[in-house]
C-alpha positions in Angstrom: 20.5 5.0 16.5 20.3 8.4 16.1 18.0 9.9 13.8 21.2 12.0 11.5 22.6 8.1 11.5 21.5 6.3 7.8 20.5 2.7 8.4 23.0 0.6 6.3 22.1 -1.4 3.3 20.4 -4.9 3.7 23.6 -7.4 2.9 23.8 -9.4 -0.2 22.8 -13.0 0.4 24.6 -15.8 -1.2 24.9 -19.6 -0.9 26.3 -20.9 2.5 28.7 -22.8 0.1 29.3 -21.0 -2.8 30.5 -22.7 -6.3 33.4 -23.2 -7.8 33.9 -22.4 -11.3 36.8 -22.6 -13.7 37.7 -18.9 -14.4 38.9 -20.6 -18.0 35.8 -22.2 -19.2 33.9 -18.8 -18.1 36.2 -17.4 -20.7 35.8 -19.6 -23.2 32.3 -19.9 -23.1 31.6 -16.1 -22.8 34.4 -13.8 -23.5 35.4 -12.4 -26.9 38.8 -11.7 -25.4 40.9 -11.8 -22.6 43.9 -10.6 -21.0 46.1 -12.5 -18.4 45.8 -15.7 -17.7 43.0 -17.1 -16.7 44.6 -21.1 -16.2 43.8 -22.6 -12.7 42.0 -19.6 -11.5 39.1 -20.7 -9.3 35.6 -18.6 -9.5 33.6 -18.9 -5.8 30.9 -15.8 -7.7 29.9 -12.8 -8.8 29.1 -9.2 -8.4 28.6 -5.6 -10.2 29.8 -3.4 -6.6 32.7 -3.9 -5.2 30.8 -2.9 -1.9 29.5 -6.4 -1.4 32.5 -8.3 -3.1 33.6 -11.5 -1.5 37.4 -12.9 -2.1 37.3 -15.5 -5.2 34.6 -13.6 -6.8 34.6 -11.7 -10.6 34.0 -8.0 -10.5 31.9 -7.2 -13.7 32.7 -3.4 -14.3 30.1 -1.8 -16.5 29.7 1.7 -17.7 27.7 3.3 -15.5 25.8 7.3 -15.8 28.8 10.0 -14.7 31.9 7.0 -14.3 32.8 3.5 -15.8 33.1 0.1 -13.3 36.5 -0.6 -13.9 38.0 2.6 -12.2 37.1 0.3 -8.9 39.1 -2.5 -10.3 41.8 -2.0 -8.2 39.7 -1.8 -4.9 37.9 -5.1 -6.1 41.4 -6.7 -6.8 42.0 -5.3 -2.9 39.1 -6.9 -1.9 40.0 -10.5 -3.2 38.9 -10.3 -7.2 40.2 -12.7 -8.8 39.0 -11.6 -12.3 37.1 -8.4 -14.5 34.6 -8.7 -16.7 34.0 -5.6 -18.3 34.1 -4.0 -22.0 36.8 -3.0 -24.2 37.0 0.4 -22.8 37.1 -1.0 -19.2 39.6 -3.4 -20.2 41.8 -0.5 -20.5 40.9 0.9 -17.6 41.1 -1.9 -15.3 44.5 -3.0 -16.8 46.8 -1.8 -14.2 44.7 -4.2 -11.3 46.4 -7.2 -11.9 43.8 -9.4 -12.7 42.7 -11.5 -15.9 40.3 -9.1 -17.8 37.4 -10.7 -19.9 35.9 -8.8 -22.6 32.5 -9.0 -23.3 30.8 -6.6 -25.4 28.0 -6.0 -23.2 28.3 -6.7 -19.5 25.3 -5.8 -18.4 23.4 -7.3 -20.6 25.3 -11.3 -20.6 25.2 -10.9 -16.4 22.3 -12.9 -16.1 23.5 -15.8 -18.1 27.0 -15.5 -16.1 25.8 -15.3 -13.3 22.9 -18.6 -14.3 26.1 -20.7 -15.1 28.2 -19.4 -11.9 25.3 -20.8 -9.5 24.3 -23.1 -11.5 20.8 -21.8 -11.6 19.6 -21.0 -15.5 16.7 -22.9 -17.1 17.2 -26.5 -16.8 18.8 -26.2 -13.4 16.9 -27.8 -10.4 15.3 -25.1 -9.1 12.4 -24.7 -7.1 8.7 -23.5 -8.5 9.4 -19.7 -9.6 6.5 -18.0 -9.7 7.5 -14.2 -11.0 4.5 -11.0 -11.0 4.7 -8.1 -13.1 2.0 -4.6 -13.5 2.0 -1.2 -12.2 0.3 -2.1 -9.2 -0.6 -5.5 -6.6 3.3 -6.7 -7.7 4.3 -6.8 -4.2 0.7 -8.0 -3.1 0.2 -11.0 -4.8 3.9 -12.1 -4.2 3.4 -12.0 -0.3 -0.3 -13.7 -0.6 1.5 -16.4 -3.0 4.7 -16.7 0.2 1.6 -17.2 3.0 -0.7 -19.6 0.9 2.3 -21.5 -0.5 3.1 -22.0 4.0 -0.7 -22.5 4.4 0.1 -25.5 2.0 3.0 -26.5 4.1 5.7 -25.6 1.2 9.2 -24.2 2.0 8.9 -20.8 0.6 11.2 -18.1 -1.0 10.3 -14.5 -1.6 11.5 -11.8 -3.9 9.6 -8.5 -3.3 9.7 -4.1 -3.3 9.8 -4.5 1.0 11.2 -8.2 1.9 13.2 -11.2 1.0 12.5 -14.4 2.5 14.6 -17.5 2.4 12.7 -20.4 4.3 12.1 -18.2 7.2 14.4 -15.6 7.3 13.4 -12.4 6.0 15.9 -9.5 5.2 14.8 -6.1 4.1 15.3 -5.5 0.2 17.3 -3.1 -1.9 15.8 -2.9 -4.8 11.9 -4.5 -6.3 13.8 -6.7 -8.2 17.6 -7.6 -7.5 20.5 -7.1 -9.9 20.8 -10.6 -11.8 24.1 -11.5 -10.0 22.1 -11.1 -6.3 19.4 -12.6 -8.0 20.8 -15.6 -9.0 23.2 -16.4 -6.0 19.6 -15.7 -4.0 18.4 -18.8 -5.7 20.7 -20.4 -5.2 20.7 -19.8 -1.4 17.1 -20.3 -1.7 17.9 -23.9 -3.2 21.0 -25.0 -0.8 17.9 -24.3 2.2 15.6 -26.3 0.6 13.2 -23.6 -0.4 10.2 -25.4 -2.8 8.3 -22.4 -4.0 9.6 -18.8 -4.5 7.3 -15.6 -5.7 9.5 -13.0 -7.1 8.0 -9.6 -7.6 9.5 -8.4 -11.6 9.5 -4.9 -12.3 9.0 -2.9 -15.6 13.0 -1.8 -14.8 14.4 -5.6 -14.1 12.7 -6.6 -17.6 14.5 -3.9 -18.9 18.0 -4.0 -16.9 18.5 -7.4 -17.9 18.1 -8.1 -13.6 15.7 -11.5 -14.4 17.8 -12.8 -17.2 18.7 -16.2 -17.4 16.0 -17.2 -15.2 12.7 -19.1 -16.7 9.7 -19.0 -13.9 7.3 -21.8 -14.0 4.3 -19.4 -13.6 4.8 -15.5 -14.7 1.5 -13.1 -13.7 0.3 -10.3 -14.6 -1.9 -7.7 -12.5 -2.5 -4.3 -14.2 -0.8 -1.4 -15.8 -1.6 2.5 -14.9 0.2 5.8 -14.9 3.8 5.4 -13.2 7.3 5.3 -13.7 7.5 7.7 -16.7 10.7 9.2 -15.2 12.3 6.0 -17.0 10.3 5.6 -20.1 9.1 8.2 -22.8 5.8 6.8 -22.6 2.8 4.6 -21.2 3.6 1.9 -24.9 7.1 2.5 -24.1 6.4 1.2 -20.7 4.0 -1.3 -21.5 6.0 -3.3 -23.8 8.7 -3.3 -21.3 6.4 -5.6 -19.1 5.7 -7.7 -21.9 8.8 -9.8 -22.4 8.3 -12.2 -19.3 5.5 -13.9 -21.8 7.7 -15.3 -23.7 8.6 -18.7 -23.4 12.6 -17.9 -22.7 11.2 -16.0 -19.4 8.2 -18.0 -18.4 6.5 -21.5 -19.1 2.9 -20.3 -18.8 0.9 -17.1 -17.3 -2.0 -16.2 -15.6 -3.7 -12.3 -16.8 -5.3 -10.4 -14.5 -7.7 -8.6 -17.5 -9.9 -5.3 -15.3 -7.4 -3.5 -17.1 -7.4 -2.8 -20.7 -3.8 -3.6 -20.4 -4.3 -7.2 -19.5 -6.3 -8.0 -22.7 -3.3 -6.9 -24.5 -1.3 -8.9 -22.5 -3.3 -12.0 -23.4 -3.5 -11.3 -27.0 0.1 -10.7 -27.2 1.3 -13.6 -24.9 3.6 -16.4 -26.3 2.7 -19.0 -24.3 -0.5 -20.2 -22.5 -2.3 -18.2 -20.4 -5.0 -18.4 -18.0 -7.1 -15.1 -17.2 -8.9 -13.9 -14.2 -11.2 -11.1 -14.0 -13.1 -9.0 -10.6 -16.3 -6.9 -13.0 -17.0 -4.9 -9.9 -13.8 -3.3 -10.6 -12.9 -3.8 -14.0 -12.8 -1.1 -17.3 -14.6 -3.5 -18.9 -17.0 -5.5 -16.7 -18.7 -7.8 -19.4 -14.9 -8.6 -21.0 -13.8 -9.4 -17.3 -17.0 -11.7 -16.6 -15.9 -13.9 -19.5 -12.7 -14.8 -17.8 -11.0 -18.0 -16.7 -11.7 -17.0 -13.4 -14.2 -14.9 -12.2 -14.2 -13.1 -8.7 -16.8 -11.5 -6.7 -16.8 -9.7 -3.1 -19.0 -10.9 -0.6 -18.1 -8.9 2.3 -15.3 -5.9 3.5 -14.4 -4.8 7.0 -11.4 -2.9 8.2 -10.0 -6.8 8.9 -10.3 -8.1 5.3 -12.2 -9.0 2.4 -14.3 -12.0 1.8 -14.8 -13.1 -2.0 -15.4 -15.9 -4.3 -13.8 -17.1 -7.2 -15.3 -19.2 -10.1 -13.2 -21.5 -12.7 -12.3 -24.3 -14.1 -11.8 -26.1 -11.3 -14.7 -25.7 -9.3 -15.6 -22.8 -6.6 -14.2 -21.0 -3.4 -15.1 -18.7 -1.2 -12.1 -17.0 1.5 -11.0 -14.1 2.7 -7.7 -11.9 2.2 -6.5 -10.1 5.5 -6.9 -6.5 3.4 -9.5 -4.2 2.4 -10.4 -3.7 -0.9 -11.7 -5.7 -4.4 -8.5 -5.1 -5.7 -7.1 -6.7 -3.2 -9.9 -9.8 -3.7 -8.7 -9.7 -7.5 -5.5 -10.5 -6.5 -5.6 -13.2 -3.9 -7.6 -15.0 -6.9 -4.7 -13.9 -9.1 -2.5 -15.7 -6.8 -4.5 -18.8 -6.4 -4.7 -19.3 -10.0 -1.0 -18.7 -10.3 -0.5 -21.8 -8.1 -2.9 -23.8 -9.5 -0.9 -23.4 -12.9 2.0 -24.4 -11.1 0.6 -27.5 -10.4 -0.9 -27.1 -6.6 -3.9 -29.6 -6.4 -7.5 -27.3 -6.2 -8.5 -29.3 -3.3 -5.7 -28.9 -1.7 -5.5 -25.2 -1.9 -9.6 -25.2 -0.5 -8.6 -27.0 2.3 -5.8 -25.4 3.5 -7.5 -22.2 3.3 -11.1 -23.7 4.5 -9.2 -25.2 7.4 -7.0 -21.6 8.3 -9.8 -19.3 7.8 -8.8 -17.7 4.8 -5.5 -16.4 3.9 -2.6 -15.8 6.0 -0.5 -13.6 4.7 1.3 -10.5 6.2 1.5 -7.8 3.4 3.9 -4.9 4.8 2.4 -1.7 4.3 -0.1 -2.6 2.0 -3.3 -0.6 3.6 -1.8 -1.9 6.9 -4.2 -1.1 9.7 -2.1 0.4 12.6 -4.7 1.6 15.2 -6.3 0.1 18.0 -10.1 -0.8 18.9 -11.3 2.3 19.5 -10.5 5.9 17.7 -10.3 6.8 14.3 -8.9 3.5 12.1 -5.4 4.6 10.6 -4.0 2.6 7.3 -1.0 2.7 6.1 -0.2 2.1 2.4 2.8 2.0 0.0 0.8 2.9 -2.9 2.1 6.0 -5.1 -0.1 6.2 -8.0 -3.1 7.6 -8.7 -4.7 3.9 -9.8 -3.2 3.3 -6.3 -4.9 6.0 -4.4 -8.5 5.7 -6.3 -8.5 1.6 -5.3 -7.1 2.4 -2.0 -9.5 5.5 -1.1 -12.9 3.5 -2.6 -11.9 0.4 0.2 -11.4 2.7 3.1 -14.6 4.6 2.4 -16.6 1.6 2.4 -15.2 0.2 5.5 -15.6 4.2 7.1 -18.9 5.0 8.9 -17.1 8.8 8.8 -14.8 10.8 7.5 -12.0 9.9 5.5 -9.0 11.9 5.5 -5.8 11.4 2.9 -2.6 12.3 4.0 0.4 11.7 1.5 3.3 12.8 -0.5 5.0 12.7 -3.7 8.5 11.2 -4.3 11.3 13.5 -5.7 13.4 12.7 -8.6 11.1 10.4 -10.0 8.2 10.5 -12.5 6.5 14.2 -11.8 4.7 13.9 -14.2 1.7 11.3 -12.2 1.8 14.4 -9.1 -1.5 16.1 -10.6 -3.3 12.8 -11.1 -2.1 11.8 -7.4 -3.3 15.2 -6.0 -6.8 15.2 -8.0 -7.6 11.4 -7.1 -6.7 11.8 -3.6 -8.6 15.0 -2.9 -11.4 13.4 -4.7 -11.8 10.3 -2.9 -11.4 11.8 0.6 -13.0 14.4 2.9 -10.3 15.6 4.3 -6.6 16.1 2.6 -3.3 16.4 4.0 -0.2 16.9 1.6 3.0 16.1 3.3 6.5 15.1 2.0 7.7 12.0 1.2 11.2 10.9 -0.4 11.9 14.6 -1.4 15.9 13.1 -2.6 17.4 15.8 -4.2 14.2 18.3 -5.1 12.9 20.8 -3.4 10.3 19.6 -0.7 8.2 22.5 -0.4 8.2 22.9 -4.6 6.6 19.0 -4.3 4.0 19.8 -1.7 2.8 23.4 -3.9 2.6 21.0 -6.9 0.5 18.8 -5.1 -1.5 21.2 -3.6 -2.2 23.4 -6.7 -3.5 20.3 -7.8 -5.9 19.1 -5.6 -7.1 22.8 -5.4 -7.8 22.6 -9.2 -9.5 19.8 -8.3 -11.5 20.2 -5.8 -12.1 24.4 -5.4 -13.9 24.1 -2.1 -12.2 20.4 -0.2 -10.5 21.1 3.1 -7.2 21.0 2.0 -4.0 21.4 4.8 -0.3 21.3 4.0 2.1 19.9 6.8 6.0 19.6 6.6 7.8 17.0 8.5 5.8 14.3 7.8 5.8 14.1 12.1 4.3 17.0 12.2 1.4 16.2 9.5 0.7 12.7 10.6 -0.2 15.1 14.6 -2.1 17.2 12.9 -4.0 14.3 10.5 -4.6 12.2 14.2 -6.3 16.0 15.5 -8.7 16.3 12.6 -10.8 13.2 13.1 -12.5 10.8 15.6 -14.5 7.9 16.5 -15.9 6.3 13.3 -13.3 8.2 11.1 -10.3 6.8 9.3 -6.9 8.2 7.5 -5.1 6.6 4.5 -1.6 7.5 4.8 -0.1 6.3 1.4 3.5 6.3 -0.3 5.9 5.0 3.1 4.2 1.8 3.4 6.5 -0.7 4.6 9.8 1.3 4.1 11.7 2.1 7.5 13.4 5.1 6.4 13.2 9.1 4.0 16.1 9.4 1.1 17.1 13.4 2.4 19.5 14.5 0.2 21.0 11.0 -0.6 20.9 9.9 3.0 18.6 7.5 4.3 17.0 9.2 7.6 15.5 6.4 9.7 11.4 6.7 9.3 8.8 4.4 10.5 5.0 6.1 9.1 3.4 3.4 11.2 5.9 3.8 14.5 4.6 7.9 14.0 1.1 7.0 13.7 0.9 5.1 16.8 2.8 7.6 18.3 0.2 10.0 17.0 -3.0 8.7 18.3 -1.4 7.6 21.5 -0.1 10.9 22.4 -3.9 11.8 21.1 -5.6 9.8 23.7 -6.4 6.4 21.8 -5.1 3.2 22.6 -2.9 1.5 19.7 -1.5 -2.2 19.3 2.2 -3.0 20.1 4.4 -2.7 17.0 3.9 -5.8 15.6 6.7 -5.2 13.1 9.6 -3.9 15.1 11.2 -1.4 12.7 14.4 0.6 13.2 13.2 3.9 14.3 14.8 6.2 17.1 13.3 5.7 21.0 11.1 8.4 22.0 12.7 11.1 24.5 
């Protein structure tokens, strides 16, 4: 692949043998009107892009920012459509496809109960355990550490997260943190059809608030923190908040279980409509004596570069393990994870075994302060984290595994929240001794506008820190490998697990951990093999 080539989109996954639904009794039970005939019409699914349409399935057309769904009805009648569900002003639109038209008066918002009834797979369904995780950040963490103890346990698992899906075994790179409700729900049921027993889905702020987890009740809904972020698609921190705050309720969730070393999560709890269980790290929390009183209390025993040993104290007795990442925040939500299972009904002493007998937890979380160097040199991370909570949690665990220097090298996304750059800038300056400001996503903005932004403000900052500025990220990453040694580390946060750089709209294939060993071999150091082949362009 060359690098001008963009790697294509992960497919959507559906059932090996899909349903088959009576187009009429969809109607009847959902539209307000409809046009054509809809008699003997057989329904195999569902999708919003015609892209990934399969013949027998509906096209719902919505309204989207700049054009309206049902101008593709004719591509997705092409394609093997055999009916539209769209909006009275789509209805005209799509009229000249062919196809029976079903009016709804919002199709964004009924897609998740479609698409529950079309697979079969809305409360009440047989479904396996759904454990779903929402906050600002640990989302993605605690949904991989609830995949690998769930295997540790010897349970067919299903994942739902920002980097992966994983359908008992198979693991396909995702699209979005949380799918659209019509991938969502044929995932299930795909998940289901293999057997899968216990799924952890990673629910976004956005999926509350797109309607992409409707129709779907988990068994256990979690909750890890909230900080400055997304504010590109709300006015405000409430505004943002009470978006979270729906899976509480006992339509989306049975019960919960509140991370509280956030002011947030107190809220959560008081607010909560169904019972909840809380869990609380005081080394790390706004309010240590409020977090000591919780449900669960954790406490770190021991970091190194290779984990984090802790202990957590409840109900149900005492265990000490480790979790294969730096960092109390990362402690706080392994515990978080374990007390999510335990309210979905895994035995105590069978979770202490399995993780007495292991070691600890096994879990692989990609680009989550993933250490990509070898056994000698300086010890490179590699993070996904892109807010200044992030970067303050993040930094704190690297310095205290770091007999050296500690140098940040990062970048800020474009077209998304600018507001968070300052905070980014000032935290990461402040927690390092070294900073390196690179780009990032840049999309449609100007990359070198990003990097001044962020430089100005670590400069504000921090007057007198080293502070360099390095465009490509290729080129900063060389120069970040140059500026330390033995005993020294780098935190290179925002790529993470992500194998590609949105340029202008076009994904640019992009490994940060394929350049880092790169880096500090063509420095001298000896680095591990790839241990999670990515699709990057062969050197030379």
């Amino acid at each position: 692949m060359s690098i001008e080539q963009q790697p294509s989109l992960p497919p959507v996954l559906r059932p090996a043998t899909p349903p088959r639904r009576e187009l009429s009794e969809l109607a009847s039970r959902f539209a307000e009107a409809v046009h054509g005939d809809p008699t003997g019409v057989t329904l195999t699914g569902i999708t919003l892009a015609t892209a990934d349409l399969r013949p027998g399935e509906a096209f719902v057309a919505i309204r989207g920012v700049n054009r309206h769904g049902a101008e593709f009805a004719e591509t997705a009648a092409a394609k093997g459509a055999v009916a539209i569900i769209t909006d009275a002003v789509g209805a005209e639109i799509s009229a000249s496809a062919g196809l029976p038209v079903l009016v709804v008066s919002d199709p964004r918002g009924i897609l998740g109960d479609l698409s529950a009834w079309v697979y079969g797979t809305g409360a009440g369904d047989p479904l396996p355990l759904l454990f779903g995780t929402t906050g600002t950040n640990g989302k993605t963490s605690v949904s991989h550490l609830l995949e690998g103890i769930l295997d540790q346990l010897g349970v067919v698992t299903g994942l739902s997260s920002t980097a992966e899906r994983h359908i008992a075994g198979e693991v396909i790179v995702s699209r979005l943190t949380t799918p659209e409700a019509s991938e969502m729900h044929a995932l299930l049921a795909l998940m289901r059809e293999r057997h899968v027993e216990g799924v952890a889905v990673e629910v976004s702020a956005q999926a509350l608030s797109r309607h992409r987890v409707d129709g779907i009740r988990f068994d256990v809904a979690g909750f890890t923190n909230l900080s400055h972020d997304h504010l590109d698609d709300y006015a405000d921190m409430e505004e943002y908040f009470e978006a979270k705050l729906p899976l509480f309720r006992p339509d989306r969730a049975v019960r919960g279980v509140v991370c509280i070393d956030s002011p947030s999560g107190a809220t959560v709890v008081e607010r909560a409509e169904i019972p909840v269980v809380t869990v609380g790290t005081p080394a790390i929390a706004a309010d240590p004596e409020s977090s000591s009183g919780a449900d669960w209390v954790v406490s770190v025993d021991d970091e190194r570069a290779s984990g984090t040993t802790f202990t957590m104290t409840g109900p149900a007795g005492t265990l000490t393990t480790t979790v294969p990442v730096i960092g109390p925040h990362m402690a706080a939500n392994a515990a978080l994870a374990i007390a999510m299972l335990l309210e979905g009904g895994y035995a105590w002493d069978r979770i202490v075994a399995a993780l007495d007998r292991d070691g600890g937890i096994r879990a692989h979380l990609p680009g989550r302060t993933q250490l990509v160097s070898g056994d000698r040199g300086p010890a490179v991370f590699v993070d996904f984290g892109h807010s200044p909570d992030a970067f303050e949690k993040t930094l704190a665990a690297v310095r205290r595994v770091t007999p050296g220097k500690v140098l940040m090298l990062f970048g800020a996304d474009g077209d998304r929240d600018a507001s968070k750059r300052y905070d980014m800038a000032r935290t990461a300056v402040e927690g390092s001794d070294i900073l390196v400001v690179t780009d990032h996503h840049p999309r449609f903005e100007d990359p070198d506008s990003i990097r001044a932004t962020l430089v100005a403000g670590a400069r504000a900052a921090r007057p007198e820190a080293e502070i360099h500025e390095y465009s490509p990220p290729e080129r900063a990453i060389e120069a970040a490998v140059a500026m330390v040694g033995e005993g020294d580390a780098i935190l290179w946060a925002g790529p993470g697990h992500q194998d590609y750089r949105d340029i202008r709209g076009v994904r640019t294939p992009y490994s940060a951990r394929e350049l880092a060993r790169r880096a500090l071999k063509a420095a001298g150091w000896p680095v591990p093999d790839s241990a999670w082949p990515v699709p990057y362009p062969a050197e030379g």
